[in-house]
LOTINU-90936 format. One line per 3 residues: number of its first residue (from 1); for each residue y, z negated, x of N, C-alpha, C, O. Coordinates in steps of 0.2 Angstrom, whole numbers, plus 5000, padded with zeros to 4 digits. Each point is the difference from the previous one (the first is absolute). Example, Ala and Ser with C-alpha at 12.3 -4.5 7.8 and 13.67 -1.06 7.14 Angstrom:
1 = 4972:4961:5066:5006:5000:4996:5006:5000:5004:4999:4997:5005; 5006:5007:4993:5006:4999:5004:5005:4997:4996:5006:4999:5003
***
This chain:
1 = 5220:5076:5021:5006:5001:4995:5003:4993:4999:4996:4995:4999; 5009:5005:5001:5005:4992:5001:5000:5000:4994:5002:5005:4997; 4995:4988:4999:5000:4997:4994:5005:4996:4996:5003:4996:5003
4 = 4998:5005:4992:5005:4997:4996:5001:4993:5000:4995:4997:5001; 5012:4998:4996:4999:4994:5002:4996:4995:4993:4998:4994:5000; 5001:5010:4994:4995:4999:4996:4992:5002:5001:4995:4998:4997
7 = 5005:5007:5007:4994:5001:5003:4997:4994:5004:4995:4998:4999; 5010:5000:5006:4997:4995:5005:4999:4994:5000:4997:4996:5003; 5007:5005:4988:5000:4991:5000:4993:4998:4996:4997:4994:5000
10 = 5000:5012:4996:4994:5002:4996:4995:4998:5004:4996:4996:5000; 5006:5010:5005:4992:5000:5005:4999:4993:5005:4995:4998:5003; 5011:4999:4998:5000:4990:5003:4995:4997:4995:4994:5000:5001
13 = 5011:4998:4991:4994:4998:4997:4996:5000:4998:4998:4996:4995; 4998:5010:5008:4994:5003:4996:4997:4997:5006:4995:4997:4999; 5006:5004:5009:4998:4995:5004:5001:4995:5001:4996:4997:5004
16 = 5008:5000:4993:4999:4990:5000:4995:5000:4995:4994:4999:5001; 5008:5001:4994:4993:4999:4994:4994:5001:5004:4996:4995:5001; 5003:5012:5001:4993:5002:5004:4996:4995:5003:4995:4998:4999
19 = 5012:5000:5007:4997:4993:5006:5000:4995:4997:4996:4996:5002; 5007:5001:4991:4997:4996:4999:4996:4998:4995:4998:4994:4999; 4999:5012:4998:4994:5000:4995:4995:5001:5005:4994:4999:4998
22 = 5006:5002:5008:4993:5001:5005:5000:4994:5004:4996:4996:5004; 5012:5004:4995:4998:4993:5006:5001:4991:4999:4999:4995:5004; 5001:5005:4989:4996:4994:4995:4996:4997:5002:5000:4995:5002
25 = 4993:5010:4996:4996:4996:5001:4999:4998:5008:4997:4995:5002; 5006:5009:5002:4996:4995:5006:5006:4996:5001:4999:4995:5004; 5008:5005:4993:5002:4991:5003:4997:4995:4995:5001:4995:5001
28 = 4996:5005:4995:4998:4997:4993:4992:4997:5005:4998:4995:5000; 4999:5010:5004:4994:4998:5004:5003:4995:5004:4998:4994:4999; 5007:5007:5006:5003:4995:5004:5000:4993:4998:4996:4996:5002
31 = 5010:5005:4994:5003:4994:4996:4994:4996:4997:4999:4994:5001; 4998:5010:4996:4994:4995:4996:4995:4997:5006:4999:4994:4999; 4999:5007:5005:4997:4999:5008:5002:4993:5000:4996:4996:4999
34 = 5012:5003:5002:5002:4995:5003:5000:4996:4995:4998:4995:5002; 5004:5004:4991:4998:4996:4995:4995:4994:4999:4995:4999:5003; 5007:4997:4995:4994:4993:4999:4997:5003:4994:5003:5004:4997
37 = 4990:4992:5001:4995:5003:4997:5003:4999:4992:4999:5005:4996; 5005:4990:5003:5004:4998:4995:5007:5006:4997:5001:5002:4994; 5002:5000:5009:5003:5004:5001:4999:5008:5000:5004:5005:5000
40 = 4987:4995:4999:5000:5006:5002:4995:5001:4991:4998:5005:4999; 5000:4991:4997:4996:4998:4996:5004:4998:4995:4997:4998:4995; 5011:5002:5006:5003:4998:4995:5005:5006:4996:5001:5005:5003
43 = 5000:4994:4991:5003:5005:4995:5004:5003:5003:4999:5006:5000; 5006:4991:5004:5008:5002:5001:4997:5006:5006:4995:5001:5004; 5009:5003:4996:4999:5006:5007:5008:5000:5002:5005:5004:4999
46 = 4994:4990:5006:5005:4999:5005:4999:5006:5007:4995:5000:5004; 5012:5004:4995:4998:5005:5007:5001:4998:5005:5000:5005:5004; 5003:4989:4999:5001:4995:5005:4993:4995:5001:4995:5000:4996
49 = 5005:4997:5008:4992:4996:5000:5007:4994:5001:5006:5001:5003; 4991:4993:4992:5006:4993:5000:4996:4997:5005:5003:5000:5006; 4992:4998:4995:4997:4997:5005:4997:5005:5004:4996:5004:4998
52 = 5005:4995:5009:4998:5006:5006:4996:4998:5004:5003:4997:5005; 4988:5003:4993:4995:4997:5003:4994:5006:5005:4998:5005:4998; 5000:4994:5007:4997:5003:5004:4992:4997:4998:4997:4999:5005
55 = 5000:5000:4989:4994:4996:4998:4996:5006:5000:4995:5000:5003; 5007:5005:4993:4996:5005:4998:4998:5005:5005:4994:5003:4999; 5011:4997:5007:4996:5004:5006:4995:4995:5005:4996:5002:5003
58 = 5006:4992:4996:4993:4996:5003:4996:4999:4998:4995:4997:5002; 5005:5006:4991:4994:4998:4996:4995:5006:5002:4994:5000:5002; 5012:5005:4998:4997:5009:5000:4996:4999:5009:4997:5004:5002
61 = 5005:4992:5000:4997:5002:5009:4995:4999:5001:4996:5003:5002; 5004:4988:4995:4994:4998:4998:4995:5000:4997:4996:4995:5001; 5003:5010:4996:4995:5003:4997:4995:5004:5005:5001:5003:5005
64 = 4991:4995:4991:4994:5001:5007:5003:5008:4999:5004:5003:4996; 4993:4999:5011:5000:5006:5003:5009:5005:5000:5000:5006:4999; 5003:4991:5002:5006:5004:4999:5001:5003:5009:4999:5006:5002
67 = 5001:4992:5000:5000:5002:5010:4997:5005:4999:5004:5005:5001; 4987:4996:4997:4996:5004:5003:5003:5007:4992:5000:5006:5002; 5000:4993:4996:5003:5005:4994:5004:5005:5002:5000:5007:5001
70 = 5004:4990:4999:5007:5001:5003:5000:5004:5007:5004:5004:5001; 4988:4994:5005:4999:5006:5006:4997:5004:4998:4999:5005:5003; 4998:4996:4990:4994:5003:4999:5004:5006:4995:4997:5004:4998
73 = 5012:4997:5000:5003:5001:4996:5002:5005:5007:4999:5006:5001; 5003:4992:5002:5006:5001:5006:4993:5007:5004:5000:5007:5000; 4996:4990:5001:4992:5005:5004:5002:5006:4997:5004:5005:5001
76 = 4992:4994:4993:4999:5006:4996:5005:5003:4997:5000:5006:4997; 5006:4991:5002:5005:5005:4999:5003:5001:5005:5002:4994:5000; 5000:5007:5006:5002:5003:5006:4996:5005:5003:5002:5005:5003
79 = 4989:4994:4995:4996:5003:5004:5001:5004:4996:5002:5005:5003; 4997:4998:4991:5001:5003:4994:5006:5004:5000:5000:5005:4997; 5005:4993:5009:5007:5004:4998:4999:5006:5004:5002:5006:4999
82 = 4996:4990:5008:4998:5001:5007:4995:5009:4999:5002:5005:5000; 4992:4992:4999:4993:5004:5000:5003:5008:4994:4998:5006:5000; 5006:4991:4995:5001:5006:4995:5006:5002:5004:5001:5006:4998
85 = 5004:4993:5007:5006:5005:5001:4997:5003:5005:5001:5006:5002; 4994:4990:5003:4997:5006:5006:4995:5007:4996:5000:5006:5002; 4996:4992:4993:4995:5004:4997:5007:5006:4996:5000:5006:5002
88 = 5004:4992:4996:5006:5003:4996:5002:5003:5004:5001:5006:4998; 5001:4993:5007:5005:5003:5005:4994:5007:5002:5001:5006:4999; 4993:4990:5005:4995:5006:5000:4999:5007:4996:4999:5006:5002
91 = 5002:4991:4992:4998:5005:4993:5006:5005:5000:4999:5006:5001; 5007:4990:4996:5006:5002:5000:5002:5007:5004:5003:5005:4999; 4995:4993:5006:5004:5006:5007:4998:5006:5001:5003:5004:5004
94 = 4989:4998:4993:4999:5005:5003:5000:5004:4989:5000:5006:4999; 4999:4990:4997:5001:5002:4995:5008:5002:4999:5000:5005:4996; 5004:4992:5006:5009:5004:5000:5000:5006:5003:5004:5005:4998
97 = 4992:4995:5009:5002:5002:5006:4995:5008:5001:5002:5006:5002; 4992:4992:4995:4993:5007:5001:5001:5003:4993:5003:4998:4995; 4993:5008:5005:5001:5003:4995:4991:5001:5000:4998:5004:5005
100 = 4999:4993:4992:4992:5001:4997:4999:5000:4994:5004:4997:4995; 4989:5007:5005:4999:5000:4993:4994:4993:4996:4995:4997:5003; 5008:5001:4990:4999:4996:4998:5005:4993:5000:4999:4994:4998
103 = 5007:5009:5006:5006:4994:5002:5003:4999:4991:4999:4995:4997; 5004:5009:5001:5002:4997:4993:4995:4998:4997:5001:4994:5000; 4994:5007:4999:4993:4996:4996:5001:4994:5002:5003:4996:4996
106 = 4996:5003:5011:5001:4995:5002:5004:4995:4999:4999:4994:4999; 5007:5008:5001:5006:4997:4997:5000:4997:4994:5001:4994:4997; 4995:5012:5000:4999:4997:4992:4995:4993:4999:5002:4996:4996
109 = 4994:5004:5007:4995:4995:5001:5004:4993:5001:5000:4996:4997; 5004:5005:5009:5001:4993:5002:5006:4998:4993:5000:4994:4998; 5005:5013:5000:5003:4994:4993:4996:5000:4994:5002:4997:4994
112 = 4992:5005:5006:4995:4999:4994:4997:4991:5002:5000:4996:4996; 4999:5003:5011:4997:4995:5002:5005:4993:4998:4997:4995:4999; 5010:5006:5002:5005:4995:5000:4999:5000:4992:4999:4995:4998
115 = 5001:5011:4998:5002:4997:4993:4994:4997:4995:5001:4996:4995; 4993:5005:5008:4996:4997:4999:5001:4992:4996:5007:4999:5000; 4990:4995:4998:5002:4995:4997:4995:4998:5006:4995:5002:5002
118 = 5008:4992:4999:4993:4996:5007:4997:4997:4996:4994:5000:5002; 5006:4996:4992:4996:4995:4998:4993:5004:4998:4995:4998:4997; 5008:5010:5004:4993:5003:4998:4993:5002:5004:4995:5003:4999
121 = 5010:4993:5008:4993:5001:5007:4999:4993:5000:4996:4999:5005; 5005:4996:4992:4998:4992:5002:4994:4999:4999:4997:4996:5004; 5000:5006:4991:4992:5000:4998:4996:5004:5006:4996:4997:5003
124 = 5006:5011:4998:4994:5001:5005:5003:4997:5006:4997:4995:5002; 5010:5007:5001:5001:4996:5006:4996:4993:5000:4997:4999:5005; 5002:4996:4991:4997:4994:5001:4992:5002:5001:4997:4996:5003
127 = 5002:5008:4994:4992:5000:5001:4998:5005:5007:4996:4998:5004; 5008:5008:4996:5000:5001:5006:5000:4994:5007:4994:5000:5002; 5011:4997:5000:5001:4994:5003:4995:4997:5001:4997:4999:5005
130 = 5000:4997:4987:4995:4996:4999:4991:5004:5004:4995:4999:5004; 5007:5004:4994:4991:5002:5004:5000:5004:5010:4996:5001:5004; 5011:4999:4996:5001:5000:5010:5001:4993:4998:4995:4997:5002
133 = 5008:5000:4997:5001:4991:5004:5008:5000:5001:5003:4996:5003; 4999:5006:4994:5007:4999:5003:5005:4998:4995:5006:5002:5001; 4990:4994:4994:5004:4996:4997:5003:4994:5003:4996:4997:5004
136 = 5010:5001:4996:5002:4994:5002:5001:4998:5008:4999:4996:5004; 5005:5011:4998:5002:5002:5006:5005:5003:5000:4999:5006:4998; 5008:4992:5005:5004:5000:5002:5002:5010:5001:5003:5004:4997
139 = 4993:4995:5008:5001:5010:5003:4998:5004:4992:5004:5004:4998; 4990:4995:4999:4998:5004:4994:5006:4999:4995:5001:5005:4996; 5003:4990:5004:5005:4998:4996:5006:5006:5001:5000:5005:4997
142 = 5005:4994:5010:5003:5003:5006:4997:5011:4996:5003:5005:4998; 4991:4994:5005:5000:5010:5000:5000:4999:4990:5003:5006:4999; 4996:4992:4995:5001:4999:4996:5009:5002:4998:5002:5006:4997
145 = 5003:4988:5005:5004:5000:4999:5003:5006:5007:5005:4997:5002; 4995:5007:5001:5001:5004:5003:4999:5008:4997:5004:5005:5002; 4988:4996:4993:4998:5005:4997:5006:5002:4992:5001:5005:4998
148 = 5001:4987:5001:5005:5000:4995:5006:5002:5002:5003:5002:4995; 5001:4997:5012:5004:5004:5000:5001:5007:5005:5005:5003:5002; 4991:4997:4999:4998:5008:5004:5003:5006:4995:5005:5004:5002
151 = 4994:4996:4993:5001:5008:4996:5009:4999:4999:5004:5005:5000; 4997:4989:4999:5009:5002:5001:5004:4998:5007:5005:5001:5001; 4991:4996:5002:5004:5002:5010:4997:5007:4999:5005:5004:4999
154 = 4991:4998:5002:4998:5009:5002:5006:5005:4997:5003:5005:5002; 4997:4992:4991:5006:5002:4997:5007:5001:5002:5003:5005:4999; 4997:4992:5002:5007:4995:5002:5002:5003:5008:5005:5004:5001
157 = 4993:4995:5002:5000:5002:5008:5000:5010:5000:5003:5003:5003; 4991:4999:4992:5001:5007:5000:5009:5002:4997:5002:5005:5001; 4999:4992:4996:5008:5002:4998:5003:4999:5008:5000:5005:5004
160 = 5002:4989:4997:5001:4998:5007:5001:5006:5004:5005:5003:5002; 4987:4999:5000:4999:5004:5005:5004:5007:4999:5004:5003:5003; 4993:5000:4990:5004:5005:4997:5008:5000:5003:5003:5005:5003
163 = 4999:4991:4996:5009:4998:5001:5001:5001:5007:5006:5000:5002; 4990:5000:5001:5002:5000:5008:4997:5008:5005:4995:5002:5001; 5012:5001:4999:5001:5006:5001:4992:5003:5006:4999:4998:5006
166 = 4998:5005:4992:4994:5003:5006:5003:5002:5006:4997:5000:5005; 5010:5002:4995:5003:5003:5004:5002:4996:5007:5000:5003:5006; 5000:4989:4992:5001:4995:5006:4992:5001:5004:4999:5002:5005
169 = 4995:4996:4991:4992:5002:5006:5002:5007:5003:4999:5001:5006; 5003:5004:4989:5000:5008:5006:5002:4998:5005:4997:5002:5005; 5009:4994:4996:5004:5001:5004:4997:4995:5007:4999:5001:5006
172 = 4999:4994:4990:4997:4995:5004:4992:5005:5005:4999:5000:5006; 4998:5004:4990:4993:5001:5002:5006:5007:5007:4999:4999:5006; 5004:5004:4991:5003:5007:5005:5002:4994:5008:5000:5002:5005
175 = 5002:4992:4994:5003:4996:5005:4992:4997:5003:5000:4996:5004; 4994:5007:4995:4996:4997:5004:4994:4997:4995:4994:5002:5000; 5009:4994:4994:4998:4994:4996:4993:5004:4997:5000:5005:4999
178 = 4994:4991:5001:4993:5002:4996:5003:4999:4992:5006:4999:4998; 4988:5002:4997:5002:5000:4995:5001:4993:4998:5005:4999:4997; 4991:4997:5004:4998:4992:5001:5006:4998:5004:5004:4996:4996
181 = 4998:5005:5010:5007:4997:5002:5004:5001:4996:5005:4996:4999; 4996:5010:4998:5008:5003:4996:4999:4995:4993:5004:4998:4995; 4990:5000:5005:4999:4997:4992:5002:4993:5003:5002:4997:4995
184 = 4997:5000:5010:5000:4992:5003:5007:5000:5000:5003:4996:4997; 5000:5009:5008:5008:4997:5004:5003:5003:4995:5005:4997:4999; 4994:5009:4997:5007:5002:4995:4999:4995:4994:5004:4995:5000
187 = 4991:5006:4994:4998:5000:4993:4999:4993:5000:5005:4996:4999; 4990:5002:5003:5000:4993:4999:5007:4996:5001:5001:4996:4995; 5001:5003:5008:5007:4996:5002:5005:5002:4992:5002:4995:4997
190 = 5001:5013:5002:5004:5000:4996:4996:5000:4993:5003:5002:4996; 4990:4996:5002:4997:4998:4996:4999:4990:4999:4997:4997:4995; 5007:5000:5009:5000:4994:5001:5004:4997:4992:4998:4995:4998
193 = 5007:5008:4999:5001:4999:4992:4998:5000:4995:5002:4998:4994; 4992:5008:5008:4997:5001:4993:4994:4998:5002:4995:5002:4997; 5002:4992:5010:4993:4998:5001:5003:4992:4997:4997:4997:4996
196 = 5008:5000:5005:5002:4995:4997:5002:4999:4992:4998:4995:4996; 5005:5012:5001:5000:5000:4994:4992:5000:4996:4999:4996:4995; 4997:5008:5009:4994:4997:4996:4996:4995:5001:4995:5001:4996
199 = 5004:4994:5008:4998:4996:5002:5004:4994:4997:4999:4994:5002; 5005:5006:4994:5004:4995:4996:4997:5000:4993:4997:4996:4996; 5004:5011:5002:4992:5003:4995:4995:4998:5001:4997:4998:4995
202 = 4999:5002:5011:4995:4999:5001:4999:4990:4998:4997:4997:4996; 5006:5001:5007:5000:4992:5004:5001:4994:4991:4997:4995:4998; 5007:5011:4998:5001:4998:4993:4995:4999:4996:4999:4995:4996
205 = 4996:5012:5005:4995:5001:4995:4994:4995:5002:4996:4997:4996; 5003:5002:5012:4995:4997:5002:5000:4991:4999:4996:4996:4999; 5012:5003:5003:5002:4992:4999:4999:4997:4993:4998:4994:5000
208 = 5002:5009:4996:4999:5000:4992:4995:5001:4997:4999:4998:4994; 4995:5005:5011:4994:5002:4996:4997:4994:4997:5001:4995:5003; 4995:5004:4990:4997:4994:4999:4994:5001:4996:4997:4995:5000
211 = 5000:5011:4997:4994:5000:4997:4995:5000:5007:4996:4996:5000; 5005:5009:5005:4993:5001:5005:5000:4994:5004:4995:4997:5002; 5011:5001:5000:5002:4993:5003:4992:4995:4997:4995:4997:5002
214 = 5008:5003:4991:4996:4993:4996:4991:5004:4999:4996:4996:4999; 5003:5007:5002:4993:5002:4997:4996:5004:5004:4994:4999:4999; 5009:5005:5008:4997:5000:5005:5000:4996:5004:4995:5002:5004
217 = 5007:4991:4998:5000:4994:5004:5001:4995:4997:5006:4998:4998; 4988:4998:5001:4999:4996:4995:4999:4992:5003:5001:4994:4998; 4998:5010:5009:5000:4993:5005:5006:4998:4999:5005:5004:5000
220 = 4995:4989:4999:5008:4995:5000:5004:5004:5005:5004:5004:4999; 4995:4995:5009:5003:5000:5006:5001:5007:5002:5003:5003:5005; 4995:5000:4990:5002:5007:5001:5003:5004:4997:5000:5006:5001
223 = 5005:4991:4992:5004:5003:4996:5005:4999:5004:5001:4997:5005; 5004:5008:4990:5009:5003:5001:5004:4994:4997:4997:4995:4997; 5009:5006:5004:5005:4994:4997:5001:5002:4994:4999:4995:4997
226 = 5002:5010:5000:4999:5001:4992:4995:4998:4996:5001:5000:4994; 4992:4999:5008:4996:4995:4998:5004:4993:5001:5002:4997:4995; 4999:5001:5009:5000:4993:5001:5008:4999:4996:5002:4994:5000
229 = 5001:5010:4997:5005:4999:4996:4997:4997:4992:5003:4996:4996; 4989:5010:5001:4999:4998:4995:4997:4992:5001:4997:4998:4994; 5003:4998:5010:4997:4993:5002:5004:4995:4996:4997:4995:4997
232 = 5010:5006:5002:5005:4997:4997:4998:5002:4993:5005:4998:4998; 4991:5005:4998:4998:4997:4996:4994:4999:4995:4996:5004:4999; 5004:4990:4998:4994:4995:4998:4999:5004:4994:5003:5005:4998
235 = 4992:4990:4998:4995:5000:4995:5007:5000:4995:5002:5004:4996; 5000:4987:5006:5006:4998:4995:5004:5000:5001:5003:4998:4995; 5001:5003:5011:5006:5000:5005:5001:5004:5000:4996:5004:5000
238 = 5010:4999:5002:5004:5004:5006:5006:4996:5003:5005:4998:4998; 4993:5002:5006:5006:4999:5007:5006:5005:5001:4999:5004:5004; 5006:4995:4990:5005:5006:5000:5004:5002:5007:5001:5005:5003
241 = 5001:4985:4999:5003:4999:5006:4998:5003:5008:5004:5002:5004; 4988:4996:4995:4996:5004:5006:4999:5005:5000:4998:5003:5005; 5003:5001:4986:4999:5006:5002:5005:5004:5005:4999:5004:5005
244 = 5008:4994:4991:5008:5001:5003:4999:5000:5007:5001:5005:5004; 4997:4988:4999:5001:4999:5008:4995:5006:5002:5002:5004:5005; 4992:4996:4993:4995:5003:5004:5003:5009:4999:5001:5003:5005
247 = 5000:4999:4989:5003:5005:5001:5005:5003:5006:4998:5004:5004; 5008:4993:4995:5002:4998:5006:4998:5001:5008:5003:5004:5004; 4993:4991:4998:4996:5001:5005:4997:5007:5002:5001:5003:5005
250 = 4997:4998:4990:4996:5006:4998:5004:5010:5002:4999:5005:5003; 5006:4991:4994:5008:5007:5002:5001:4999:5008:5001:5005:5003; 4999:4990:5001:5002:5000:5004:5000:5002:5005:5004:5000:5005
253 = 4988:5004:4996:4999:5005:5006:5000:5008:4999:5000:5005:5004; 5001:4994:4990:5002:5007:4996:5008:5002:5002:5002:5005:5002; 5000:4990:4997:5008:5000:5001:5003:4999:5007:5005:5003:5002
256 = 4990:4994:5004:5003:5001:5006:4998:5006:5002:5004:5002:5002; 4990:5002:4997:4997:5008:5000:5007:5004:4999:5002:5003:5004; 5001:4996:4989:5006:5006:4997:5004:4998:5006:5002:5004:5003
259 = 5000:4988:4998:5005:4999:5004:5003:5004:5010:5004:5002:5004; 4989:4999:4995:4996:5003:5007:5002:5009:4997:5002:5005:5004; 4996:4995:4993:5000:5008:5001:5006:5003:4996:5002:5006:5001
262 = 5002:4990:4996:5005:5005:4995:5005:5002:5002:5005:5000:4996; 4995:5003:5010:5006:5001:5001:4997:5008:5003:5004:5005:4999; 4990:4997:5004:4996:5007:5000:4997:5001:4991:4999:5006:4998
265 = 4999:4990:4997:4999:5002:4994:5004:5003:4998:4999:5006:5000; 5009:4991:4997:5006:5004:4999:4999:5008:5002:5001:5005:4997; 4999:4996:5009:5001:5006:5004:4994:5005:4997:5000:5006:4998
268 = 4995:4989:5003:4993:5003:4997:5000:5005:4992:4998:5006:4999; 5004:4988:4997:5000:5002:4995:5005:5006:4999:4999:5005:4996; 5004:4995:5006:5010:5005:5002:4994:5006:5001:4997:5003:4996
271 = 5003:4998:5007:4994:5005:5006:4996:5005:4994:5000:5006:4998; 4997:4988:5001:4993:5001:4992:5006:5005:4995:5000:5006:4999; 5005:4990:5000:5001:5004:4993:5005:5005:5003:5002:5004:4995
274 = 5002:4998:5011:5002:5009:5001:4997:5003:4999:5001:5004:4995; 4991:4995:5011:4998:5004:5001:4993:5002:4996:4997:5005:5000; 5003:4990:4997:4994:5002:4992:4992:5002:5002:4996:5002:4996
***
């Protein structure tokens, strides 16, 4: 329905205000980053930086263990995005696709498991852990942040799968195709937006994680970047500036990921919300 020219001019600035109340804070992140410590520590909240210094991100580089964090960041959340959309995809396909008994139970389960609070498995998950040995290991960390995002890829993808007519494998399996083949050459490929839409879900919840991070992997060389973020700050200190730069750093591989996929997310997301 074509809107009015008071209607349009409403709903513009109800979206400028929007984008700029959300998007504040991260140029306020920016700008403070490149700031001298003087400037950043001072009354005035200049939203220009008068002095434009790269001190804060050398400081942030500089700091022990950032390399190895940073691969230990990138591991477990990729393998994490990885190992949960193949187990997802597994789950997903034949729950859309079969009709058995115990499939809605089921279903129930995995969004009872999502809605669950995680801070209220860190106690046994840690003692779990602790008495196999597998504290302070990379991979235990990995199937961790993978189990956390499992119940909403399965979710996620079972929507997906639903939306994609059964009618393209009929046709596929009547032309020859196994069931396996008609799910490889047809389903998979036009599921390609909605395995990237949740895998940007996925990639979010795991790059961010920071309670199991800190308390399952206690060994220095084996924490995440958001550990090595709470570094910047001391007893009596905080480094506002390193925290800015390190932040920063920090979005970086987040942001080349979205850069990378967003042009199948858009379509994904589109997908998601027709076909429900």
């Amino acid at each position: 329905m074509r809107k009015s020219l008071p209607q349009r001019i409403a709903l513009n600035t109800v979206g400028v205000v929007g984008a700029l109340l959300f998007g504040f804070p991260t140029y306020w992140l920016i700008t403070t980053s490149f700031k001298t410590p003087g400037e950043v520590l001072s009354p005035r909240y200049d939203l220009i930086p008068i002095s434009v210094t790269f001190e804060n991100f050398t400081s942030a580089l500089s700091k022990p263990g950032f390399t190895a964090f940073l691969a230990n960041s990138l591991i477990v959340t990729l393998g994490a995005v990885l190992t949960a959309l193949v187990a997802g995809v597994l789950a997903a396909f034949p729950l859309a696709r079969m009709r058995f008994r115990g499939r809605k139970g089921f279903l129930f389960l995995v969004l009872v498991a999502q809605l669950a609070p995680i801070e209220a498995l860190l106690i046994p998950l840690y003692l779990l852990m602790r008495d196999a040995g597998l504290l302070n290991q990379l991979p235990s960390l990995l199937l961790v942040y993978m189990a956390l995002t499992l119940p909403f890829t399965c979710w996620m993808l079972y929507g997906f799968v639903k939306g994609i007519p059964i009618e393209l494998e009929e046709a596929a399996m009547i032309d020859g195709c196994g069931r396996w083949q008609a799910f490889r050459r047809v389903t998979l490929p036009l599921l390609g937006p909605g395995l990237v839409a949740t895998s940007v879900f996925s990639f979010i919840t795991a790059w961010n994680e920071f309670l199991f991070a800190l308390v399952l992997m206690q060994d220095q060389g084996k924490r995440t970047i958001p550990v090595w973020l709470s570094t910047f700050r001391e007893a009596f200190l905080v480094d506002w500036g390193g925290i800015m730069a390190a932040s920063v750093i920090y979005a970086v591989p987040a942001l080349i990921f979205f850069l990378i996929v967003q042009r199948k997310l858009v379509s994904g997301l589109t997908a998601g919300a027709v076909k429900g």
